[in-house]
Structures are given as structure tokens and as C-alpha cells.
MIKE-241721 format. One record per residue (C-alpha): residue in three letters; x, y, z. Coordinates in Angstrom, 1 decimal. Example, Ala and Ser with C-alpha at 12.3 -4.5 7.8 and 13.67 -1.06 7.14 Angstrom:
2
+-----+--------+--------+--------+
!   r !      x !      y !      z !
+-----+--------+--------+--------+
! ALA !   12.3 !   -4.5 !    7.8 !
! SER !   13.7 !   -1.1 !    7.1 !
+-----+--------+--------+--------+
END
This chain:
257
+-----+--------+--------+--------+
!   r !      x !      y !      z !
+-----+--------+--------+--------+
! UNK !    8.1 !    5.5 !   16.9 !
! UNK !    5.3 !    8.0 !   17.6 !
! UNK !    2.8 !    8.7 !   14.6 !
! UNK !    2.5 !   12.3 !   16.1 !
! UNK !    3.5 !   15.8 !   15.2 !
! UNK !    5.0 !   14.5 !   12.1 !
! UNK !    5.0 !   15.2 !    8.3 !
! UNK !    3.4 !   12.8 !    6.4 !
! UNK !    3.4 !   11.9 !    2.8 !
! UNK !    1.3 !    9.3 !    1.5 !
! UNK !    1.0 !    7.9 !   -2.4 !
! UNK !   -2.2 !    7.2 !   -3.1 !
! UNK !   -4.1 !    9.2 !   -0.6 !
! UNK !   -7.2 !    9.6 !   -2.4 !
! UNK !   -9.1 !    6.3 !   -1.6 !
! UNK !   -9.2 !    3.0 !    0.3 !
! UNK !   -6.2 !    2.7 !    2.8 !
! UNK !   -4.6 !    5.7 !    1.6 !
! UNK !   -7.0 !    8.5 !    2.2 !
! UNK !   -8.2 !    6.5 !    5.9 !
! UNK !   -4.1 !    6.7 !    6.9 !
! UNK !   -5.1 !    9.8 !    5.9 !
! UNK !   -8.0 !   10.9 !    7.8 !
! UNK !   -6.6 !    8.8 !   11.1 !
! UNK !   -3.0 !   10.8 !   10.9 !
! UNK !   -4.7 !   13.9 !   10.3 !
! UNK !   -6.5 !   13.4 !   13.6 !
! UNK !   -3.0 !   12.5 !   15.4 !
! UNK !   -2.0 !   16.2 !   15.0 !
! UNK !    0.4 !   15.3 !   12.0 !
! UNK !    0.9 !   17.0 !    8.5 !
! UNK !   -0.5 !   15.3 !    6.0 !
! UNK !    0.4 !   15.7 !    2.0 !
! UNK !   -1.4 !   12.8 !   -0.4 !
! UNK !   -0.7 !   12.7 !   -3.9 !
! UNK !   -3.1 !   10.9 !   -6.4 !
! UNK !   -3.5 !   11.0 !  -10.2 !
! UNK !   -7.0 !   12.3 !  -10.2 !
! UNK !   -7.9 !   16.0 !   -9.9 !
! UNK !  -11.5 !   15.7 !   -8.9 !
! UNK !  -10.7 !   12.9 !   -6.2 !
! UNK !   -7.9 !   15.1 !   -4.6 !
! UNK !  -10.1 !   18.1 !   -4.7 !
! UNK !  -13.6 !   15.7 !   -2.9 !
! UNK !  -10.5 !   14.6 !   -0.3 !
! UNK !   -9.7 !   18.1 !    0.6 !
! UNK !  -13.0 !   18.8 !    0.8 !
! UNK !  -13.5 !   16.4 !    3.6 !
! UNK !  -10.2 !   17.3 !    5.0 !
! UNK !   -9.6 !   21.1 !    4.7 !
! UNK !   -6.3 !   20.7 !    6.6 !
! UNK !   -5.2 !   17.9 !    4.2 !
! UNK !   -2.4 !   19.0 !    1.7 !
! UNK !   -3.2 !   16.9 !   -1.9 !
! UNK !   -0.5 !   16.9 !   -5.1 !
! UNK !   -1.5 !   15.6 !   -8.1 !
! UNK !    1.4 !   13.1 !   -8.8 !
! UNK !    1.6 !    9.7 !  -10.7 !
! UNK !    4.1 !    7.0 !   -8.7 !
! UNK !    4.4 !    5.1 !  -12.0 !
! UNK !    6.4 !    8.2 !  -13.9 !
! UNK !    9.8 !    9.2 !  -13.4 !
! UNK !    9.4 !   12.8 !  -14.1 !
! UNK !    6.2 !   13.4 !  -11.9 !
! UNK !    8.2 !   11.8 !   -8.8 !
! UNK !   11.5 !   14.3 !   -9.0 !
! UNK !    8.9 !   17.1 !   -9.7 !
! UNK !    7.0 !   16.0 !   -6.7 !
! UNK !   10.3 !   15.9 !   -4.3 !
! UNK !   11.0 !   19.5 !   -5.7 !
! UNK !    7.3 !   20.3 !   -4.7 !
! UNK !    7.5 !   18.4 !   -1.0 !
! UNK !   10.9 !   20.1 !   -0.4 !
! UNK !    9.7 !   23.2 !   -1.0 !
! UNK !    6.4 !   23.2 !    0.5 !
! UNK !    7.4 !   20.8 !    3.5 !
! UNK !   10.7 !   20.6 !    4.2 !
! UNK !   10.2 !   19.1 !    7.9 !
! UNK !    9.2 !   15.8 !    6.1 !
! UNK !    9.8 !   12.8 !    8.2 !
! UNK !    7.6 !    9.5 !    6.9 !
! UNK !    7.1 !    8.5 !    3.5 !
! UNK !    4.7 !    5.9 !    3.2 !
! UNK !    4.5 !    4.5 !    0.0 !
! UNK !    0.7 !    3.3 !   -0.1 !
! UNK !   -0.3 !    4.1 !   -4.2 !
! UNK !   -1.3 !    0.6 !   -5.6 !
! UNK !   -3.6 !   -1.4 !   -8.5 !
! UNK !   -4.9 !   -4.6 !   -8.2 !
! UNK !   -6.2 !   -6.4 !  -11.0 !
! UNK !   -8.3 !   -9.7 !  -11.6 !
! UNK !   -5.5 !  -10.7 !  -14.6 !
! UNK !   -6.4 !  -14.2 !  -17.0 !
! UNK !   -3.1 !  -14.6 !  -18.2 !
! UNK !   -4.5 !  -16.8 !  -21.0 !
! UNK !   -5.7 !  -13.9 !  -23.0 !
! UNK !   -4.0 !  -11.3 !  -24.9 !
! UNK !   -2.9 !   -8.3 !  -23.1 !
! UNK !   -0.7 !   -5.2 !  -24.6 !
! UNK !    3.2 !   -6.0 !  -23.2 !
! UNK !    2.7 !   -2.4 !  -21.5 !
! UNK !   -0.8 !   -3.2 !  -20.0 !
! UNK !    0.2 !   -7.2 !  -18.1 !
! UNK !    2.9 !   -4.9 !  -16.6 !
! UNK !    1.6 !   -2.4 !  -15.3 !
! UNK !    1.2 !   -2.9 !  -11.9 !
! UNK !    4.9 !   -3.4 !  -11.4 !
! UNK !    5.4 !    0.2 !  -12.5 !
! UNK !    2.7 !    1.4 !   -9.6 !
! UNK !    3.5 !   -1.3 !   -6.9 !
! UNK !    6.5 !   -2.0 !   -7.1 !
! UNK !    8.9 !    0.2 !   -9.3 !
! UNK !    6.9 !    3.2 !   -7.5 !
! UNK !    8.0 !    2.7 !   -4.4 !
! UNK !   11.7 !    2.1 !   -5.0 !
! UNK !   11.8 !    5.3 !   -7.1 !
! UNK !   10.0 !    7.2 !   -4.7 !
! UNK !   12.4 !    5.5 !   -2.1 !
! UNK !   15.3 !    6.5 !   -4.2 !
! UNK !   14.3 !   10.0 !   -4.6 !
! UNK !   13.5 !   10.7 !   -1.0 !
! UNK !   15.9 !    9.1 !    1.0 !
! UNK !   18.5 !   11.9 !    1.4 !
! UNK !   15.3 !   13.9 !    3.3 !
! UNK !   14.7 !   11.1 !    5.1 !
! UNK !   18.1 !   10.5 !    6.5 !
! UNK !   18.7 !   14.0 !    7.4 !
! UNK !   15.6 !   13.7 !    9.8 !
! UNK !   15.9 !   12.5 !   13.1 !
! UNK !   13.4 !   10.3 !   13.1 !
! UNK !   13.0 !    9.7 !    9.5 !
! UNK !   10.8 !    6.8 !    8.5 !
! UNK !    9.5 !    5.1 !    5.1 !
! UNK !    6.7 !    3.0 !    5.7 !
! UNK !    5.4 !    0.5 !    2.6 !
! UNK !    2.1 !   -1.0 !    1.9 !
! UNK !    2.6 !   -4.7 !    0.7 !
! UNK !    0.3 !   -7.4 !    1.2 !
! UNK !   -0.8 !  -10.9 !    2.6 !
! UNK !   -0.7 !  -12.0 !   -0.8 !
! UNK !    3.2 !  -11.4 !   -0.7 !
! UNK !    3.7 !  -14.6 !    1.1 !
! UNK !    0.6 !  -16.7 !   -0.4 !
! UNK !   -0.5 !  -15.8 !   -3.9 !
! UNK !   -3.8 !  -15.5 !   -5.0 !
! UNK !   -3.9 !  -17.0 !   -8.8 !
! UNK !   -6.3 !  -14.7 !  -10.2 !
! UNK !   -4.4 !  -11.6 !   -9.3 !
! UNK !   -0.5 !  -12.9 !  -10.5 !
! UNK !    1.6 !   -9.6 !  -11.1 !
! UNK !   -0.3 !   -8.1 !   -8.2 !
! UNK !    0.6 !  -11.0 !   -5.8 !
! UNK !    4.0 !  -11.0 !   -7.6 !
! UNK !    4.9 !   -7.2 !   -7.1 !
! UNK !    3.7 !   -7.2 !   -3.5 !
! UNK !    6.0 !  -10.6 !   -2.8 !
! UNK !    8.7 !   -8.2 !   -4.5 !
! UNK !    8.0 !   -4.9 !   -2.5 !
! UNK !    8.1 !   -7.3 !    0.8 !
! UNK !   11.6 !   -9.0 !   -0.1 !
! UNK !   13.1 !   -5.0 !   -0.8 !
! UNK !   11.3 !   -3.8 !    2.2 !
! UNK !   13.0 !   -6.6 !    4.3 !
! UNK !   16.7 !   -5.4 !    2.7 !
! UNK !   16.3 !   -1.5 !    3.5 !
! UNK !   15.4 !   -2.2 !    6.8 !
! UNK !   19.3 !   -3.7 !    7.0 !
! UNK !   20.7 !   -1.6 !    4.7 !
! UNK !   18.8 !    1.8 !    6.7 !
! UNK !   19.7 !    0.0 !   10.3 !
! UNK !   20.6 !    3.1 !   12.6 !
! UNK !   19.4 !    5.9 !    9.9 !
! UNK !   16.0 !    5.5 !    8.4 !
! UNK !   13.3 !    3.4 !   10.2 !
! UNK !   11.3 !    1.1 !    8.2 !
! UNK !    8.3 !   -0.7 !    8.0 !
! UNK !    5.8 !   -2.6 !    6.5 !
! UNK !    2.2 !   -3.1 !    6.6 !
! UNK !    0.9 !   -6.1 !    4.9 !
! UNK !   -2.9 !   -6.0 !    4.6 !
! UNK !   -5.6 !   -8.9 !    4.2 !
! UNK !   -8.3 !   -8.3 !    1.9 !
! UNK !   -9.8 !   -4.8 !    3.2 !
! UNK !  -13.4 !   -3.4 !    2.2 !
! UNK !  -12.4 !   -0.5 !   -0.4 !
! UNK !  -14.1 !    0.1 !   -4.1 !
! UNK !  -11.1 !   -1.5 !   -5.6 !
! UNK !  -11.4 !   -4.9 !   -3.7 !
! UNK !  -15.4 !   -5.0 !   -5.1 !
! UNK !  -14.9 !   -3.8 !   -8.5 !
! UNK !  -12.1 !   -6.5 !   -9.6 !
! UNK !  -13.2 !   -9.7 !   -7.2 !
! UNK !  -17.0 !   -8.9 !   -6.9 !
! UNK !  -17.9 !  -12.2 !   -8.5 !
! UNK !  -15.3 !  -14.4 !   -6.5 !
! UNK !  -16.0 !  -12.7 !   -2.9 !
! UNK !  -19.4 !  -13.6 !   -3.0 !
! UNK !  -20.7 !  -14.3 !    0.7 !
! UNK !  -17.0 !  -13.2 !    2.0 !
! UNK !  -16.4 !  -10.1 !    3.5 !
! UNK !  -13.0 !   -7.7 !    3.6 !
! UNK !  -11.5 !   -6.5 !    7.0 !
! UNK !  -12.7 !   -3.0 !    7.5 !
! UNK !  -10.5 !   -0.3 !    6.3 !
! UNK !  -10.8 !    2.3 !    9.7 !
! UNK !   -9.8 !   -1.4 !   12.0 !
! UNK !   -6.6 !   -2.3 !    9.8 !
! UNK !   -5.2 !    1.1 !   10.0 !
! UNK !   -6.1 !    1.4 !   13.7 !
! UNK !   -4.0 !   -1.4 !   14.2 !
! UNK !   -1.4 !   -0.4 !   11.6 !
! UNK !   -0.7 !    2.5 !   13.3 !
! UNK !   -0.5 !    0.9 !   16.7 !
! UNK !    1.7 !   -1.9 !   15.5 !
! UNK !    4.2 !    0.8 !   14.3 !
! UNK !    4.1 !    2.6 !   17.6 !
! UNK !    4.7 !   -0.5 !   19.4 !
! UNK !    7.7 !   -0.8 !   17.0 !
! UNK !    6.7 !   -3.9 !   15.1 !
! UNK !    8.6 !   -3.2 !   12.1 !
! UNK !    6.3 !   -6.0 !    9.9 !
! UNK !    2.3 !   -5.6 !   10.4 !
! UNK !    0.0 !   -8.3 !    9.3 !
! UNK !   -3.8 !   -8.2 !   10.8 !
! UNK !   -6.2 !  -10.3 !   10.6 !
! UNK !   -5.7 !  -13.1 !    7.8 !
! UNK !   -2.5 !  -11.9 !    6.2 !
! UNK !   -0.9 !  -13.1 !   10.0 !
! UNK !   -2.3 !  -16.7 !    8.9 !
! UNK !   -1.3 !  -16.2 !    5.3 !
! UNK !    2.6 !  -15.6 !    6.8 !
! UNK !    2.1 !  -18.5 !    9.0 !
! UNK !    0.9 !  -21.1 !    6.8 !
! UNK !    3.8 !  -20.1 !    3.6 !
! UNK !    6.2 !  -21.4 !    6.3 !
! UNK !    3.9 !  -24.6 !    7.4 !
! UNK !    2.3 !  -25.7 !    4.6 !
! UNK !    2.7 !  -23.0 !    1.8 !
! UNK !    0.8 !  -25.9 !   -0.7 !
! UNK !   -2.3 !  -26.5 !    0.5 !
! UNK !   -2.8 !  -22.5 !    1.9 !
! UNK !   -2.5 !  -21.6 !   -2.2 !
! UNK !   -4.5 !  -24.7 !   -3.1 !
! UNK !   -7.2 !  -23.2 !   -0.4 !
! UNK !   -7.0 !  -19.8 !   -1.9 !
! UNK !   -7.4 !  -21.2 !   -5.5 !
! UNK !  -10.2 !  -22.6 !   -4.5 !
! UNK !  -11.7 !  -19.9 !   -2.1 !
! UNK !  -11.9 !  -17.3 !   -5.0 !
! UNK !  -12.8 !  -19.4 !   -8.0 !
! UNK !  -16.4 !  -17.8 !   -9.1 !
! UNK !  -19.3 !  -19.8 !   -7.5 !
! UNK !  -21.9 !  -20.5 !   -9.6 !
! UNK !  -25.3 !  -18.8 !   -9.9 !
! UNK !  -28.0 !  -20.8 !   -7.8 !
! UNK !  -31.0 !  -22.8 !   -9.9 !
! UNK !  -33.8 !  -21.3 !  -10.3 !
+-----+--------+--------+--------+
END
């Protein structure tokens, strides 16, 4: 499938991977649309990108998505690729007290999101030739990382569903999925800054570079970098690759002075 002359809407399209499928699909002659929650980082992104369409949206709420289709449909009715991208990760100690609505929320972004948006878009989709829903999961869907349980959980989730629309969609509705390793964005240094001391991300302009050209290629499942190793060891020795990540992230301690 060519990423090319298309029209693109992407959840979460304000920062991190979002906004550089974004920039990279802008420059692949496509039509972009991004929808974030905040105003002010919609308005910088446009700012970079005048030709870049932005809708303020939240994936997590019902209401906002059927007003968004409304919006899209109206606006952009040659939509062909839904990529469902909008995501929170959080450093999570279950052992303290969190609000019922708060431990769950990212499986109302990361993983309710994209089935509703799914849900709500598909008939678009399928009336396209080449209509195509592309979601953003995780390595940490096939190793999880301890500190970060309902975000490994809701990507493990998103990964299992993404696997059954591709059957159920077979002949219709292309789809794909783009599981990332740990990439250099804000989000990644503002929950694990402590534990990813002396480690480094993959950079966020490489992975969707070869996102991009995995999909063209017509690899329906993209893992770079470590989240290929992460799919390879759940099968080998699933065990001692979480044991390894437990112990990779754990805080290290501050030197003597």
C-alpha cells in the first residue's frame, strides 16, 4: 500500500510519533488531519505545518469521537487511513492508592480509543478503495514492562484486536500495526527519567521512516529495533526477557560522593 496521495487521520498528532507521522506524510504529498486535546499544541503544530489540518478531539470520550466523524466527513470525505496513534504511558506503583477512574485510564485512551474510533469509522473506510486503519501498539505488548502495568496491558490488548480485524477486514479494509520500542519523545523522559538513566530511546524521525516503509512493503505487523527482539524472545524464553526488563528499569542508585 502506497502512503501517497492519501487522506490521513491521525489521533494524537500533536507530539512524539504522532505529529512526526505527521510531518513525514505531510511531505509524501498526503492530507493530513491530527486531532489532540490541547488547543495551544494543535495551534504550535499548524504553525510548523501550515498545510496540516488539526481538530481538537479527545479519543477517550464517546461524544467527541461521533462529533469528530461528523467533522472528518464533512471536511474530508476522501478519507482513506485512520491511524489510531493517541496514547499515555504512565510509571503506575500499583501498591498505592489510585482513584478507580485514575488506575484506568489508560485503557480509555489506548485501548477503548481505538476500538471506538475503529467502530465509528469503519463504514468510511470500507467504502474506500484502498481504505486502511493502521494502530500504534507496542513492544511491550508481547513483554511487559512492570513499572508501566495497564500501559503494557492495553497495548498487549490493542495488539490481540488488531490481529482479529485484520481477519475479520481480509478483502475490505487493510490493517496494520506498528509496534514501537522505547522512542525518544517528552513522554518517554518525563515518566521513566529515573529508570532510563545511561539508556537511550530509538529516534522518533528513524522508527517512522521505517514504519512507513514496512507498510509499503506490505508488512502488516512493524516492530524496529528492540520490539523485533521483544517479539522474539516472548516466544523463546518469555521468563527471563521480563526478568531482564524488570531489572533493566529498576532505578539505579545515585553514585557516592
Amino acid at each position: 500500500m502506497q502512503l501517497k496521495q492519501r487522506t490521513i487521520l491521525i489521533t494524537g498528532g500533536t507530539s512524539g510519533i504522532g505529529l512526526e507521522l505527521a510531518r513525514q506524510l505531510l511531505a509524501r504529498n498526503n492530507t493530513v488531519i491530527v486531532t489532540g486535546r490541547d488547543a495551544d499544541r494543535l495551534a504550535l503544530a499548524q504553525r510548523e505545518m501550515p498545510a496540516l489540518h488539526g481538530i481538537l478531539s479527545d479519543v477517550s470520550n464517546a461524544d467527541a469521537i461521533g462529533a469528530l466523524h461528523a467533522t472528518v466527513l464533512d471536511r474530508f470525505p476522501s478519507l482513506d487511513v485512520l491511524i489510531n496513534n493517541a496514547g499515555v504511558m504512565r510509571n503506575l506503583d500499583l501498591t498505592q492508592t489510585h482513584a478507580l477512574a485514575d488506575v484506568t485510564r489508560e485503557i480509555d485512551i489506548n485501548l477503548r480509543g481505538p476500538v471506538h474510533m475503529v467502530q465509528q469509522f469503519l463504514p468510511q473506510l470500507q467504502a474506500r478503495k484502498q481504505g486502511a486503519i493502521i494502530n500504534i501498539t507496542s513492544g511491550l505488548a508481547f513483554v511487559p514492562l512492570a513499572i508501566a502495568p495497564v500501559y503494557s496491558a492495553t497495548k498487549a490488548a490493542l495488539h490481540a484486536y488488531t490481529r482479529a480485524l485484520r481477519v475479520q477486514l481480509a478483502g475490505r479494509v487493510e490493517v496494520f500495526e506498528i509496534a514501537p520500542p522505547g522512542v525518544e519523545t517528552p513522554l518517554l523522559r518525563a515518566e521513566f527519567q529515573a529508570e532510563m538513566q545511561g539508556q537511550k530511546g530509538m529516534a522518533v524521525d528513524a522508527l517512522v521512516r521505517q514504519a512507513i516503509a514496512g507498510i509499503e512493503a506490505g508488512r502488516v505487523e512493524i516492530r524496529p529495533g528492540l520490539a523485533n527482539v521483544l517479539k522474539a524472545m516472548s516466544r523463546i524464553a518469555p521468563e527471563f526477557m521480563f526478568r531482564q526488563m524488570t531489572k533493566m528499569m529498576k532505578p539505579k542508585p545515585a553514585p557516592a560522593v
